[in-house]
C-alpha positions as CSV (number, residue, x, y, z in Angstrom):
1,X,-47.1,92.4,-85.1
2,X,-46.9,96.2,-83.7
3,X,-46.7,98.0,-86.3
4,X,-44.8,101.1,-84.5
5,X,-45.2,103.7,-87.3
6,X,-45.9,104.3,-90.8
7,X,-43.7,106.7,-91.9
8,X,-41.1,105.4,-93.6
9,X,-37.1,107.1,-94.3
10,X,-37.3,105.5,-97.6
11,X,-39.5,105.2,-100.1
12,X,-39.6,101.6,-102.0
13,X,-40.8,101.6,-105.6
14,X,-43.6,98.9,-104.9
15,X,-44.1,99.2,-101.4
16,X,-47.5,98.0,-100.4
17,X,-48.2,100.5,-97.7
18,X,-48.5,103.0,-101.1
19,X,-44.8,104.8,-100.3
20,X,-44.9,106.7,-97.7
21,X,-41.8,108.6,-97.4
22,X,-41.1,110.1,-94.2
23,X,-44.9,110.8,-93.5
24,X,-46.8,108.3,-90.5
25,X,-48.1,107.7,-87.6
26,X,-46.1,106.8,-84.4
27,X,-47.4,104.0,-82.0
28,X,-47.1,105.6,-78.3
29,X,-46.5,103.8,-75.4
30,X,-49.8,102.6,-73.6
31,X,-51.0,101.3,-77.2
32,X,-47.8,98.9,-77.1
33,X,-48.3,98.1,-73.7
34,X,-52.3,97.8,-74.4
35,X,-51.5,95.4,-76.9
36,X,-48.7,93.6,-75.3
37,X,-51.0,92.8,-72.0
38,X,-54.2,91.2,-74.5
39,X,-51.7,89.0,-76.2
40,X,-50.1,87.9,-72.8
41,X,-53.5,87.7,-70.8
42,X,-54.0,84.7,-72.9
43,X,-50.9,83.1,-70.5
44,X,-49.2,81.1,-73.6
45,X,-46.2,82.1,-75.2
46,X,-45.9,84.2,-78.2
47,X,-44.4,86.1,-80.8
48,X,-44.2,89.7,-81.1
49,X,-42.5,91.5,-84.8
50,X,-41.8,95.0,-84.4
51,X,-42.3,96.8,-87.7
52,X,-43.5,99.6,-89.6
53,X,-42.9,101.9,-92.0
54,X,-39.5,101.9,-90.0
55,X,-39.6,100.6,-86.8
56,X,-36.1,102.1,-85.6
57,X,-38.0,105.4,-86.5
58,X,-39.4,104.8,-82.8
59,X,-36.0,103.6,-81.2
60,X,-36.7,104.0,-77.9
61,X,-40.3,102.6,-78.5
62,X,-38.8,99.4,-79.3
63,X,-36.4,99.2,-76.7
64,X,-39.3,100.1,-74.0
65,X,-41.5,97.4,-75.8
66,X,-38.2,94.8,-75.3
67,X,-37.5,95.9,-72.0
68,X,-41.2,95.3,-70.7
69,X,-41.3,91.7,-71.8
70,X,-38.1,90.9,-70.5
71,X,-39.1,92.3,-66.8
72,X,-42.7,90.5,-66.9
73,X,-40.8,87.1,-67.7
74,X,-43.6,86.3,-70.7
75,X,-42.9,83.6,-72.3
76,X,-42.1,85.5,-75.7
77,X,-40.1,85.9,-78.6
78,X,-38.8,89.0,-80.3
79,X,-38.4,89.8,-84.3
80,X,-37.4,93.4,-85.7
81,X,-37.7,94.2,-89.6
82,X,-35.6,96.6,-91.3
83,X,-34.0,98.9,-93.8
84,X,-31.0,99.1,-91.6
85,X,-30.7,102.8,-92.3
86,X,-30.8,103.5,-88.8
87,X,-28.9,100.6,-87.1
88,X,-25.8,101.4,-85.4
89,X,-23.4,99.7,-83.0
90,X,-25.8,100.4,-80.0
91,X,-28.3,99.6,-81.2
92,X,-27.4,96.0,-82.6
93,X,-26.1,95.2,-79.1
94,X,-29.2,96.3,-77.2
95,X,-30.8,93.8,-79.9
96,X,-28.5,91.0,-79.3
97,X,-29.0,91.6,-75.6
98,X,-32.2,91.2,-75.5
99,X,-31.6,88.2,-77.8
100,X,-34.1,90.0,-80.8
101,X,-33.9,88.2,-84.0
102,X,-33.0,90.8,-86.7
103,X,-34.3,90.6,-90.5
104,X,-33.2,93.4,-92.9
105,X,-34.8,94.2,-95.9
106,X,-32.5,93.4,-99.0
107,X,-33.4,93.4,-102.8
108,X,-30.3,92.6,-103.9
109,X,-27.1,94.3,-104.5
110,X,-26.0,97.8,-103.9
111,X,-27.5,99.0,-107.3
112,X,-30.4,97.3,-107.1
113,X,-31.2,97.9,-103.8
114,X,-30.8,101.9,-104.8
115,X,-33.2,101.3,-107.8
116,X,-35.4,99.9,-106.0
117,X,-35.6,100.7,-102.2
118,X,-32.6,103.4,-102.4
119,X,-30.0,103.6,-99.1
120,X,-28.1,101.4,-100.4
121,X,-25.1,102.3,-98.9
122,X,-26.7,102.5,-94.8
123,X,-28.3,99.3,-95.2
124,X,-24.8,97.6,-96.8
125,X,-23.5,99.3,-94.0
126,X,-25.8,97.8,-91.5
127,X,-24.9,94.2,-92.2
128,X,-21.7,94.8,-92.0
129,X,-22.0,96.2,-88.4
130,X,-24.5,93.8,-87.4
131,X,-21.8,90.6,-88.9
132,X,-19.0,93.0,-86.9
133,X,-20.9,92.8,-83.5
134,X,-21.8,88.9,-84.1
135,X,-25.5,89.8,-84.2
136,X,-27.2,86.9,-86.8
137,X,-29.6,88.1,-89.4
138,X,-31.7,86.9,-91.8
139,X,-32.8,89.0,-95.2
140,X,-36.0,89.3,-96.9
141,X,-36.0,90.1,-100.5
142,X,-38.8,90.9,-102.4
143,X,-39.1,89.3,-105.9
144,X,-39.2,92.0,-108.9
145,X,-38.6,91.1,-112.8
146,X,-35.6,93.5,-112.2
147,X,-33.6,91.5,-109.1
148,X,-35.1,88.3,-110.2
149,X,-31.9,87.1,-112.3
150,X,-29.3,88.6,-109.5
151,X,-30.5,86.7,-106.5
152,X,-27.2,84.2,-107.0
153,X,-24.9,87.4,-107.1
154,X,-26.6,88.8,-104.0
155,X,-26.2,85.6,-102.4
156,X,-22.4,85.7,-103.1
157,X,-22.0,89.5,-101.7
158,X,-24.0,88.0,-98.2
159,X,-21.3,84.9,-98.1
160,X,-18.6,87.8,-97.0
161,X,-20.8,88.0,-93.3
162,X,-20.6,85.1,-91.0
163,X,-23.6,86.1,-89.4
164,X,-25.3,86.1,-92.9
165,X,-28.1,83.5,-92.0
166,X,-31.0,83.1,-94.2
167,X,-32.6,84.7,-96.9
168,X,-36.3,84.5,-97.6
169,X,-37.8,85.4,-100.7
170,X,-41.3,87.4,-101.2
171,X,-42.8,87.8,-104.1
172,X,-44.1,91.7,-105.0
173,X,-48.0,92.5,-103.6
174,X,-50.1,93.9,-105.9
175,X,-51.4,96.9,-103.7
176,X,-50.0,100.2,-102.8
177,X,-47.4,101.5,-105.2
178,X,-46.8,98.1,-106.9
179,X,-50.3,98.9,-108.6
180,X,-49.9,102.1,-109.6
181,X,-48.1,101.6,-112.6
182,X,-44.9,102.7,-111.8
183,X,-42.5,101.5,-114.5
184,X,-41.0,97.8,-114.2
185,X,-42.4,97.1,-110.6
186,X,-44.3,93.9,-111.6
187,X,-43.3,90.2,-110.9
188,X,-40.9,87.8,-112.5
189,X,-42.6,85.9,-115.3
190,X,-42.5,82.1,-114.1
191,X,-39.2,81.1,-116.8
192,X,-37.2,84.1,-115.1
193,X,-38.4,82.9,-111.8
194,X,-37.1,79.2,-112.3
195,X,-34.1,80.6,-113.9
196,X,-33.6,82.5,-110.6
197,X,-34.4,80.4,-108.1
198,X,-32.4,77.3,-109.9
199,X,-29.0,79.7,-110.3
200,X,-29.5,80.8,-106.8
201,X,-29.9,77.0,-105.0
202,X,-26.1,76.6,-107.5
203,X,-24.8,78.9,-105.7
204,X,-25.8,79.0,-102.4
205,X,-24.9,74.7,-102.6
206,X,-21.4,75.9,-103.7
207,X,-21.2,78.6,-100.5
208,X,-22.5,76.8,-97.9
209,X,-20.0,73.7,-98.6
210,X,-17.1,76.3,-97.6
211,X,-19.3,78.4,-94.7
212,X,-20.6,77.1,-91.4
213,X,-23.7,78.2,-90.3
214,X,-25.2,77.9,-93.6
215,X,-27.2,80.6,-95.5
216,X,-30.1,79.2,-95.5
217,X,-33.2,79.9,-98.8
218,X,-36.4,79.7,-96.5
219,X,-38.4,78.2,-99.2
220,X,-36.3,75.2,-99.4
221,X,-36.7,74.4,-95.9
222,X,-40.8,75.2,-95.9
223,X,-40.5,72.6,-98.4
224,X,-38.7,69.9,-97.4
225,X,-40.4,70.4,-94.1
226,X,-43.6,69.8,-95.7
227,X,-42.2,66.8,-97.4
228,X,-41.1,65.5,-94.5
229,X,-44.6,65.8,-92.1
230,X,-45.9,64.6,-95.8
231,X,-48.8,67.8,-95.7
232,X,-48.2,71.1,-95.3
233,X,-48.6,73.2,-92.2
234,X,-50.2,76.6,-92.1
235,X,-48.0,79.4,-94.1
236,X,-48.2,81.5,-91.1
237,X,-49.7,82.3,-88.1
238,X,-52.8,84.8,-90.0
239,X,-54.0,81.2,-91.6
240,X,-54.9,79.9,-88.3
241,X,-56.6,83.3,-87.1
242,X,-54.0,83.6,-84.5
243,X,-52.2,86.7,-85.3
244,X,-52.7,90.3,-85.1
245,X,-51.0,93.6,-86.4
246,X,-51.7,96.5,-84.5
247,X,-51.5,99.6,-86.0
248,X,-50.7,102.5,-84.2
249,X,-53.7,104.0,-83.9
250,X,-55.1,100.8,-82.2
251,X,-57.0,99.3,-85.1
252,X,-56.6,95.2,-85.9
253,X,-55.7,93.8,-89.1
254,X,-54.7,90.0,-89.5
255,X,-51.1,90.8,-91.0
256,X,-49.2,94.4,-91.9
257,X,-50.1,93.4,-95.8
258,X,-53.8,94.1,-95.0
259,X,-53.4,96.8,-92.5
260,X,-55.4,99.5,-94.1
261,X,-57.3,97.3,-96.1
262,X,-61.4,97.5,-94.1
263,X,-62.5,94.7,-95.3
264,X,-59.9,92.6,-93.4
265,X,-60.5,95.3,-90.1
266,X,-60.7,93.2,-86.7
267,X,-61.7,95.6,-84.8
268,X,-59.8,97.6,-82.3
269,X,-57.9,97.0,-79.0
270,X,-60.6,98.2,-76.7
271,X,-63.1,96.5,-79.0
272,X,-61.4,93.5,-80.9
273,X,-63.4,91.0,-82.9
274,X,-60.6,88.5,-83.8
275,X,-63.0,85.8,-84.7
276,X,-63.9,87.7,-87.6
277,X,-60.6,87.2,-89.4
278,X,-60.7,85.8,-93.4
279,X,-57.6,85.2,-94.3
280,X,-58.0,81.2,-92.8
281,X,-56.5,79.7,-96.5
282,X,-53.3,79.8,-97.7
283,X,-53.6,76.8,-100.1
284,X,-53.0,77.8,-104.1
285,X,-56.1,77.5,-105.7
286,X,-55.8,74.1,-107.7
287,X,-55.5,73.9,-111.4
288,X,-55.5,71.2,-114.0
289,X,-51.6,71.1,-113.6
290,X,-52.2,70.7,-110.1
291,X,-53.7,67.1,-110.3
292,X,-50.2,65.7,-111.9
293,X,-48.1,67.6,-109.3
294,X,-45.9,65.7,-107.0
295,X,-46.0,68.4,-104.4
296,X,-50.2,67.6,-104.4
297,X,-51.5,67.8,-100.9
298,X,-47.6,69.0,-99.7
299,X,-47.4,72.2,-101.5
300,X,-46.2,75.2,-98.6
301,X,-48.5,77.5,-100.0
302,X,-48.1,81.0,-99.8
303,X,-49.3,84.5,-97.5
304,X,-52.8,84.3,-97.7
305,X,-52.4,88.0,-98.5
306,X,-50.6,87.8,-100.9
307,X,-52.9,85.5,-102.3
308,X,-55.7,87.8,-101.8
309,X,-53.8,90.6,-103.6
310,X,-51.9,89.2,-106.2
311,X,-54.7,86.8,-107.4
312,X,-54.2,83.4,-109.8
313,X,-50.8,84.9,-111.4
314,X,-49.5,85.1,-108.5
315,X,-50.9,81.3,-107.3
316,X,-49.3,80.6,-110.6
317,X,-45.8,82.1,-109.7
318,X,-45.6,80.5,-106.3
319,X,-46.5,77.3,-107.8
320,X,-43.7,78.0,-110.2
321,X,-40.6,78.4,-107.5
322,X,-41.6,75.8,-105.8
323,X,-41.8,73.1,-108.7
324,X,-37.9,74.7,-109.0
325,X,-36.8,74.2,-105.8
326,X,-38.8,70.9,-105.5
327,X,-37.1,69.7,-109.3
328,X,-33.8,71.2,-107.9
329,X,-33.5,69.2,-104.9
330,X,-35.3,65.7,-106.7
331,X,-32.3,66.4,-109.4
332,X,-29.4,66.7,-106.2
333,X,-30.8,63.6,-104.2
334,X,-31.9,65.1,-101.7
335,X,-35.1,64.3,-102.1
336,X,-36.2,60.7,-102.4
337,X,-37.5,60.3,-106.3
């Protein structure tokens, strides 16, 4: 993950980074190109997520980064995450060019995105250019009690886009501005949760029969996956110790949700200590309710980080929407009961 600033041209109610508005930190160009030449040294193939802040802050940072791996030939894949404020036409062909997945961050419709990230209007705008230019993105959506309940009426505003692909749902990190007190910026309770996540499934069953691709709920598929294998894979690449965000300043931190945070620090690039990483567990921490659980020993999990941050509620919350996805699809036949 290059993290390739952290300033920011919004300034989300909860963000975890602590709301930085347009104040940061640019990555320049011989830290990318420090960090891209560790990661490919170790001559397998990889991932790379260009983020921030606002990684479209640093434009031409990203299409250098881009053009670099494609002319080496490494044996890569390429992500970008965004608010969209700052995608135009250009830009989302360069992306599709260099065939960069694209994820924009979405909390639901155009009021609540305003209430809650603002730019509601640039980043509405940005789907619909990226669905105009046949550019397929995915949207992240972090989980609030105010968007909980509307996640089946955002899903029917992202039916409208072809290129519409999958939606993945976060739930809020207690750190930065989420724990600060600001007022309303604190999780779903688990009975709004299962509420949202049931509705949402509804809908999004109802959609997809009419729609090809599907939009996809990411959840559901780390689940059924992990039914499938019949134990669950690591979340994500920090719970194996084999990721790294870089900030841009050089410094090492297992995922962006503990850049910042010393006591997850793994050193620098001209003096990395990867080994050193804690964030190897991404298992719920089991309670009594646990031992009667059918998803025992298959549960996805969650971000270690999150886990870290957000402590047993939030164990309790993940738990929570996946026993409604799991009940959902038990309930639909497509899971064996």
């Amino acid at each position: 993950m290059l993290v390739l600033t952290t300033a920011c041209n919004l300034d989300c109610a909860y963000c975890y980074e602590g709301g930085t508005g347009r104040r940061g930190v640019a990555m320049d160009v011989a830290t990318a190109m420090k960090a891209l030449e560790m990661v490919a040294s170790g001559n397998r193939p990889f991932h790379v997520q260009l983020t921030g802040g606002e990684p479209l802050l640093e434009a031409e940072l990203v299409l250098t980064i881009l053009d670099r791996i494609r002319r080496e030939g490494w044996s890569a894949t390429t992500a970008l995450q965004t608010n969209g404020l700052l995608l135009n036409r250009d830009c989302a062909r360069r992306l599709k060019s260099f065939g960069t997945a694209v994820g924009v961050s979405v909390d639901g419709l155009p009021g609540m995105q305003e209430r809650l990230r603002g730019g509601s209007t640039e980043t509405y705008r940005a789907m619909r250019v990226l669905d105009s230019e046949q550019v397929p993105f995915s949207v992240t959506t972090v989980l609030t009690s105010l968007n909980t309940a509307e996640l089946s009426g955002f899903a029917m505003a992202l039916n409208s886009w072809p290129m519409a692909s999958a939606i993945g749902l976060d739930l809020l990190v207690r750190k930065g501005s989420a724990v600060s007190g600001v007022t309303g910026m604190v999780p779903p309770d688990a009975v709004m949760l299962r509420q949202g996540i049931t509705t949402l499934l509804e809908v999004l069953d109802f959609l997809n029969r009419h729609r090809r691709p599907p939009i996809v709920l990411r959840e559901k598929q780390l689940l059924l996956g992990s039914l499938k294998r019949g134990v669950a894979a690591p979340y994500c690449q920090a719970c194996t110790g084999s990721s790294i965000a870089v900030t841009p300043g050089g410094e090492l931190f297992p995922c962006t949700q503990t850049m910042g945070d010393r006591n997850f620090l793994l050193g620098t690039l001209d003096n990395p200590h990867l080994s050193d990483t804690v964030l190897l567990d991404r298992c719920l921490p089991e309670c009594e309710a646990c031992l009667e659980c059918d998803l025992r020993g298959r549960c996805p999990g969650d971000c270690p980080s999150r886990l870290h941050y957000n402590g047993k509620e939030g164990g309790d919350l993940v738990c929570a929407m996946y026993r409604a996805i799991y009940d959902y699809c038990i309930n639909k036949g497509e899971i064996p009961s």
